[in-house]
C-alpha positions as CSV (number, residue, x, y, z in Angstrom):
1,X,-12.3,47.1,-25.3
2,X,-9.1,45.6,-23.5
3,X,-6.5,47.7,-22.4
4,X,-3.3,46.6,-24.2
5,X,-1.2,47.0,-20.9
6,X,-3.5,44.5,-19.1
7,X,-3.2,42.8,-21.9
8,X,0.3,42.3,-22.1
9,X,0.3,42.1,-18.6
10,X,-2.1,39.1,-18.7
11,X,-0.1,37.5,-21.0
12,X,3.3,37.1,-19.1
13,X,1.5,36.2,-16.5
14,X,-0.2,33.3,-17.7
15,X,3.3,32.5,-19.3
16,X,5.2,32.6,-16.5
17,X,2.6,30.2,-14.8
18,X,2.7,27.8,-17.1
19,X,6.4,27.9,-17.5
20,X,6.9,27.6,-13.4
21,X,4.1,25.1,-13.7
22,X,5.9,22.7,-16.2
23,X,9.4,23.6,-14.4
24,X,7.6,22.7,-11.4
25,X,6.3,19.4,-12.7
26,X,9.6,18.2,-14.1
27,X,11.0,19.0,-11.0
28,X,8.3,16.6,-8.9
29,X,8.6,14.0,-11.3
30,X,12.9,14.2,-11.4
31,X,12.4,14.2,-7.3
32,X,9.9,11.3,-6.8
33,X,10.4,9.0,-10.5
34,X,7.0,7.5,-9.5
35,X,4.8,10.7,-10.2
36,X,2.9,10.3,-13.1
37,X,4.1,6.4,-13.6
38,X,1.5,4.4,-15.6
39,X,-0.5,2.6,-12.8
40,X,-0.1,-1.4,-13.0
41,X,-2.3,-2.6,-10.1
42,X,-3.5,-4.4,-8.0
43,X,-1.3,-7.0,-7.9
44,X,0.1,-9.3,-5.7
45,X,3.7,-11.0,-5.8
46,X,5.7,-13.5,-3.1
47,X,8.6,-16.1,-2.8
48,X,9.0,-19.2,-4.2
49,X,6.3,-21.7,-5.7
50,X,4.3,-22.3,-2.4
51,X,3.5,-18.5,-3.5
52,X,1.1,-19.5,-6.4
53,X,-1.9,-21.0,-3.7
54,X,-1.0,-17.8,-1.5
55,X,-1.3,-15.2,-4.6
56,X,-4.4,-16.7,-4.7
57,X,-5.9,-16.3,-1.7
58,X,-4.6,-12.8,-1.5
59,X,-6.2,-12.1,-4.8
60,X,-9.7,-12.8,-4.2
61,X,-9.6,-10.4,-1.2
62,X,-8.1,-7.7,-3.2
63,X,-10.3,-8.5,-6.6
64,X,-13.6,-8.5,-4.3
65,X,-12.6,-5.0,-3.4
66,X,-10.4,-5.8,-0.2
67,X,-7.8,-4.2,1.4
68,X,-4.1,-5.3,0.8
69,X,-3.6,-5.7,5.2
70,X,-6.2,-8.6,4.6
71,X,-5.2,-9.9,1.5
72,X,-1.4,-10.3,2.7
73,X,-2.7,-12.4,5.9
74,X,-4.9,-14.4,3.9
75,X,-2.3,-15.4,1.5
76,X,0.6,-16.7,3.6
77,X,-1.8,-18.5,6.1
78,X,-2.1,-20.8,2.8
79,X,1.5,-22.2,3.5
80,X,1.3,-22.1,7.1
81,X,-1.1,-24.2,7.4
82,X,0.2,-26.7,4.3
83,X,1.7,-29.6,5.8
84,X,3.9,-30.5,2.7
85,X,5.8,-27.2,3.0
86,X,9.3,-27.7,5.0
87,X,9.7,-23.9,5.5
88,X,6.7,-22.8,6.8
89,X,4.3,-23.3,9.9
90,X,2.9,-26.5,10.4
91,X,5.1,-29.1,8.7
92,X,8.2,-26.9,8.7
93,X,12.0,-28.5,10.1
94,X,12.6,-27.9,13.3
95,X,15.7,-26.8,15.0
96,X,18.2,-28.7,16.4
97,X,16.4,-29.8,19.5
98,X,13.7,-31.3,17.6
99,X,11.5,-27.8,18.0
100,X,9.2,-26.0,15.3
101,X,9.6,-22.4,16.2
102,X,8.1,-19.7,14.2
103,X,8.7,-16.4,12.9
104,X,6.0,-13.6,11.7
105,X,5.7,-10.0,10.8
106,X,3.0,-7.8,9.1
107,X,2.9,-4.1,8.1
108,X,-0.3,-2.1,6.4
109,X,0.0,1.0,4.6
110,X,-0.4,3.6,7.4
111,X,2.9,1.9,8.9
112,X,1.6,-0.3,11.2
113,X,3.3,-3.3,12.2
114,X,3.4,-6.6,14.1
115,X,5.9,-9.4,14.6
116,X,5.8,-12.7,16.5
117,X,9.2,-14.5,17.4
118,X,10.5,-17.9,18.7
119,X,6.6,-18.8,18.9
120,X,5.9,-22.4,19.3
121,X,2.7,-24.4,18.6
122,X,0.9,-22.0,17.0
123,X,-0.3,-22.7,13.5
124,X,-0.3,-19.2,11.9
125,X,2.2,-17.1,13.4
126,X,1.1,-14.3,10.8
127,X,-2.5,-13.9,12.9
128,X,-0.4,-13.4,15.9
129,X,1.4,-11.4,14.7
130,X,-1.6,-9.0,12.8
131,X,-3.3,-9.1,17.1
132,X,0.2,-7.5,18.1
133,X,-0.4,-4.8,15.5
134,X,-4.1,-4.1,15.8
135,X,-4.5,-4.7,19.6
136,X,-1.4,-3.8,21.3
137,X,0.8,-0.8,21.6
138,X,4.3,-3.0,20.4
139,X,5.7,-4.2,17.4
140,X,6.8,-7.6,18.5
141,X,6.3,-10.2,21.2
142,X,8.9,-13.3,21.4
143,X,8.9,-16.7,23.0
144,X,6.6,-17.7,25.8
145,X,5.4,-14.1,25.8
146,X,4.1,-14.7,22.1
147,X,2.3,-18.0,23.0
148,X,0.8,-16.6,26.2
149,X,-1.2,-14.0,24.2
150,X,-1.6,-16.0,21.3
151,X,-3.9,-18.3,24.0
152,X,-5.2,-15.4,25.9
153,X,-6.5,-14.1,22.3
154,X,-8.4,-17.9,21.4
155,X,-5.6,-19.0,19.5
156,X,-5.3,-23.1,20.5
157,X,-1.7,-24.8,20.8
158,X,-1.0,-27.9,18.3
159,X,1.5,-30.1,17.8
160,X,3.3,-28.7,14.6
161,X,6.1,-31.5,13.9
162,X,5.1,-34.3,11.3
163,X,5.6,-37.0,10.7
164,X,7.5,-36.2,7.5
165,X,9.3,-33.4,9.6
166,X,10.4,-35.6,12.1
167,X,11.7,-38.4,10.1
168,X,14.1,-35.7,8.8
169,X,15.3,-33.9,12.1
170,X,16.1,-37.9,13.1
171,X,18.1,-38.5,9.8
172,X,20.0,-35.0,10.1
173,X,20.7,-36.2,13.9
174,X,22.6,-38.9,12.7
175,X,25.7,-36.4,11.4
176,X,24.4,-33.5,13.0
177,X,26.0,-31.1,10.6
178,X,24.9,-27.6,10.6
179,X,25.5,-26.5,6.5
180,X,22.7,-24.2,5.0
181,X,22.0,-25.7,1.5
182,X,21.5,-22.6,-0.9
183,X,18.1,-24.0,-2.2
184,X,17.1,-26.7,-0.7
185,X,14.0,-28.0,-2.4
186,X,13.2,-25.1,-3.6
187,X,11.3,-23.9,-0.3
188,X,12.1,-21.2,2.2
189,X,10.3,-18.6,3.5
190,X,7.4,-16.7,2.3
191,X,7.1,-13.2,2.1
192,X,4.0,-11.7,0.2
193,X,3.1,-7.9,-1.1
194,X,-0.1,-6.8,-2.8
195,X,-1.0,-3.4,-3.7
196,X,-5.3,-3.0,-3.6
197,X,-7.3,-1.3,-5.8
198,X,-7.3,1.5,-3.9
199,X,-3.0,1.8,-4.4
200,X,-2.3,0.8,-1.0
201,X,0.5,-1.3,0.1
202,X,0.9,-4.2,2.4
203,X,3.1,-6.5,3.5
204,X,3.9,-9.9,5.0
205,X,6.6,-12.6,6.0
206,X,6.2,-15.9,8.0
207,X,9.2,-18.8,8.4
208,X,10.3,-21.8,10.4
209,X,13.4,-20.5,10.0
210,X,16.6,-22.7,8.9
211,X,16.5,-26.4,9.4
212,X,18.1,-27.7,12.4
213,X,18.9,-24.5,13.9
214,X,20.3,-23.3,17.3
215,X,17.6,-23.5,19.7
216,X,16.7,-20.0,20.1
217,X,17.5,-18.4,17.2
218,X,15.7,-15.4,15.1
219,X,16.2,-15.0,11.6
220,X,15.2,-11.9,9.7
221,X,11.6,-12.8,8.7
222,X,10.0,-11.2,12.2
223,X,12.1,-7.9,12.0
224,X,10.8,-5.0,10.1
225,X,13.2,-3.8,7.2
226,X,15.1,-6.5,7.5
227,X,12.7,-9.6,6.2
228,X,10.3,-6.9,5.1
229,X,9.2,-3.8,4.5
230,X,6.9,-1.2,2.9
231,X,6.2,2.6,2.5
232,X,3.1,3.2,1.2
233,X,4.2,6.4,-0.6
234,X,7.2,4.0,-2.4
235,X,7.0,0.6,-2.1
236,X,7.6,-2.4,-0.1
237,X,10.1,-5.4,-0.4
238,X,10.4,-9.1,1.1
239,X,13.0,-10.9,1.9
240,X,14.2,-14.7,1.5
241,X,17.4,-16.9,2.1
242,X,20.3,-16.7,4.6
243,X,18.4,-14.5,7.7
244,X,21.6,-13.9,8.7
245,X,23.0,-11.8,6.0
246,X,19.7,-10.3,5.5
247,X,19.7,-8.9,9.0
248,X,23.2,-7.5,8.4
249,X,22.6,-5.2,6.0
250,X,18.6,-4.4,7.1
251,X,17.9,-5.7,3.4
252,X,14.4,-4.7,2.6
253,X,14.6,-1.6,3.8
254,X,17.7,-0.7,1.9
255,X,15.8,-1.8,-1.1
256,X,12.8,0.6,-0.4
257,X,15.0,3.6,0.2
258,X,16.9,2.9,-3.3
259,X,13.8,3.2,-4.5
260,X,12.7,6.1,-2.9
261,X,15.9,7.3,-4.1
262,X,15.4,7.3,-7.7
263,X,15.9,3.2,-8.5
264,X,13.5,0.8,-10.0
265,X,12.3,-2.4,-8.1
266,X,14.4,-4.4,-10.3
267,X,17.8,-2.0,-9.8
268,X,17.3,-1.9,-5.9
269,X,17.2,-5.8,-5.4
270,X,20.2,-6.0,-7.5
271,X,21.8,-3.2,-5.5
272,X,20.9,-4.8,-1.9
273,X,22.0,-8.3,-3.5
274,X,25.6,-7.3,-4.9
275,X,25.5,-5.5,-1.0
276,X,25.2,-8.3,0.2
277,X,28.1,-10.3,-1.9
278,X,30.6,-7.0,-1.6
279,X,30.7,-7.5,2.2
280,X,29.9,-11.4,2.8
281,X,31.5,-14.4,1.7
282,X,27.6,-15.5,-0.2
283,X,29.2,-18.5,-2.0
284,X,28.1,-21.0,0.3
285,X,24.5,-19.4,0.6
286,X,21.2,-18.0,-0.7
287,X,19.2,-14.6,-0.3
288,X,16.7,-13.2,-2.7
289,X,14.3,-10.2,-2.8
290,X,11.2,-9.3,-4.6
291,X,10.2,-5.5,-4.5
292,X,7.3,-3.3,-6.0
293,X,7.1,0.2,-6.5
294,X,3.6,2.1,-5.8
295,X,3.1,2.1,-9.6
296,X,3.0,-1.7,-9.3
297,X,6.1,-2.1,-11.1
298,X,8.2,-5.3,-9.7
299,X,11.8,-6.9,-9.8
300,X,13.3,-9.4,-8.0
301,X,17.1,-10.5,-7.5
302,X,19.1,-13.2,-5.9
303,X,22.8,-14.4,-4.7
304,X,22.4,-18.0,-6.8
305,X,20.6,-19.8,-9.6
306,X,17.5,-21.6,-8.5
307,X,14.9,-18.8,-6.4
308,X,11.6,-18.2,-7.9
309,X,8.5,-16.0,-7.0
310,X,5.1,-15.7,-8.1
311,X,3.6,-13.3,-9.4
312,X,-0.2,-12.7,-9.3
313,X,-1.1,-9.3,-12.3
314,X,-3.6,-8.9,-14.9
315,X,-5.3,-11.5,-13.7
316,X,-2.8,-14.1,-14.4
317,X,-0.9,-15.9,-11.9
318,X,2.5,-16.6,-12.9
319,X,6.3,-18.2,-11.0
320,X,8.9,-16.2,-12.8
321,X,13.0,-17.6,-12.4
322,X,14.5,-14.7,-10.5
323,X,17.9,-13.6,-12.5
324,X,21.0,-13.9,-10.4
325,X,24.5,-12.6,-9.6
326,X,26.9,-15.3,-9.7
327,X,27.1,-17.0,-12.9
328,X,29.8,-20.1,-12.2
């Protein structure tokens, strides 16, 4: 027979749990927004059209079961290596001086990272860049220091100018007017995220960096949290436009921690974006991000009309127009 004491006893007890249970989940779920978010991955999502032919690559790694570190390489090697592409790796602009230098980071889910900057002759940066991380004890190498262990590591030196590229450093020469245009033909740098079956998160960025450049000069595309990021508990973000005013305001890692802080992907790009604007005169130039949560949600938001990114999710492959702030 049970004791009616124990029995009331029991009873509160197994009331308070559930109560403090519930309390308790509401309280996880007010703290991290992501907590029991339906789960939309793996997907895969990066800048601009050249993205569609890098989605792809990505996606058969991940859909054959692959981790999101390799897919992200694989992916934006596809551009580096395309000789149409002005923006990226072989075939990109050169700077001023009539040099293709090159720009490159990577980070995996545990928080690993490598970066590769002012490299020259080296056809995908991004591989460089992935050696740094998985063989050295530094995030980033730079200049001749880059190339020399890119060649100690196999990698072979090419001639990365074309024709095509050349023929437009020699035209620009004739004025020599430095002027960023905002989107010009449609192409900048590519920056790629994937989330793997598993739910972990990877990211990458490679560039040529603006046409015609100072001799010398880094954009944000090799610096982590600036031309990207990711926190595999959160999210991860890319970067693309003016380097310049991304590095200013460490833009992808401001977009990750508005995120960690409660936003959506879509509300944190337009947060970082209007940053952006509030403290810089952005008429004259471009930027736009793309973020995903861990839930595999995405957003993306720009300065101008005109960038686009692809978008690789239930098996379809899509380019999406980014919205934008300024309307006139």
């Amino acid at each position: 027979m049970i004791n009616r004491r124990k029995f009331i006893l029991g009873t509160a007890f197994t009331s308070l749990f559930a109560y403090f249970g519930i309390t308790y989940a509401k309280a996880r779920k007010s703290l991290n927004p992501l907590v029991g978010a339906k789960k939309a991955f793996p997907i895969v999502i990066s800048t601009w059209n050249h993205g569609l032919a890098a989605n792809e690559a990505a996606w058969e790694i991940i859909n054959g079961g692959g981790k999101a570190i390799d897919a992200v390489e694989a992916g934006v090697r596809i551009p580096e290596g395309d000789p149409k592409i002005n923006s990226v790796g072989f075939g990109g602009y050169p700077d001023r001086d009539g040099k293709v230098t090159l720009d490159a980071c990577i980070m995996d889910e545990n928080g690993n990272c490598g970066s590769v900057s002012f490299l020259q002759n080296i056809k995908h940066p991004i591989s460089v860049a992935r050696m740094v991380m998985d063989e050295t004890p530094h995030v980033m190498l730079s200049g001749a220091g880059a190339l020399k262990f890119a060649l100690d590591n196999g990698f072979k030196e090419e001639v990365l100018l074309t024709e095509k590229a050349k023929r437009a450093w020699e035209n620009w020469l004739k004025t020599s007017k430095y002027a960023p245009i905002i989107n010009q033909e449609n192409h900048d740098t590519i920056g790629l995220l994937a989330i793997d079956k598993n739910g972990d998160i990877s990211g990458a960025c490679t560039t040529s960096g603006l046409s015609w450049k100072l001799h010398g000069r880094v954009g944000d595309s090799p610096i982590i949290g600036a031309g990207m990021y990711v926190d595999n508990d959160i999210g991860g973000a890319v970067a693309t436009g003016m380097g310049e005013a991304v590095l200013k305001t460490l833009g992808t890692f401001l977009v990750v921690e508005l995120m960690r802080n409660g936003s959506s992907p879509q509300a944190a790009c337009e947060e970082a974006v209007k940053r952006i604007a509030a403290k810089q005169n952005a008429k004259d130039f471009q930027v736009g991000y793309a973020a995903i949560n861990k839930s595999g949600n995405h957003g993306a938001y720009c300065i101008h009309k005109g960038f686009n990114y692809a978008l690789h999710q239930n098996y379809k492959n899509v380019l999406v127009d980014s919205n934008y702030l300024m309307k006139d």
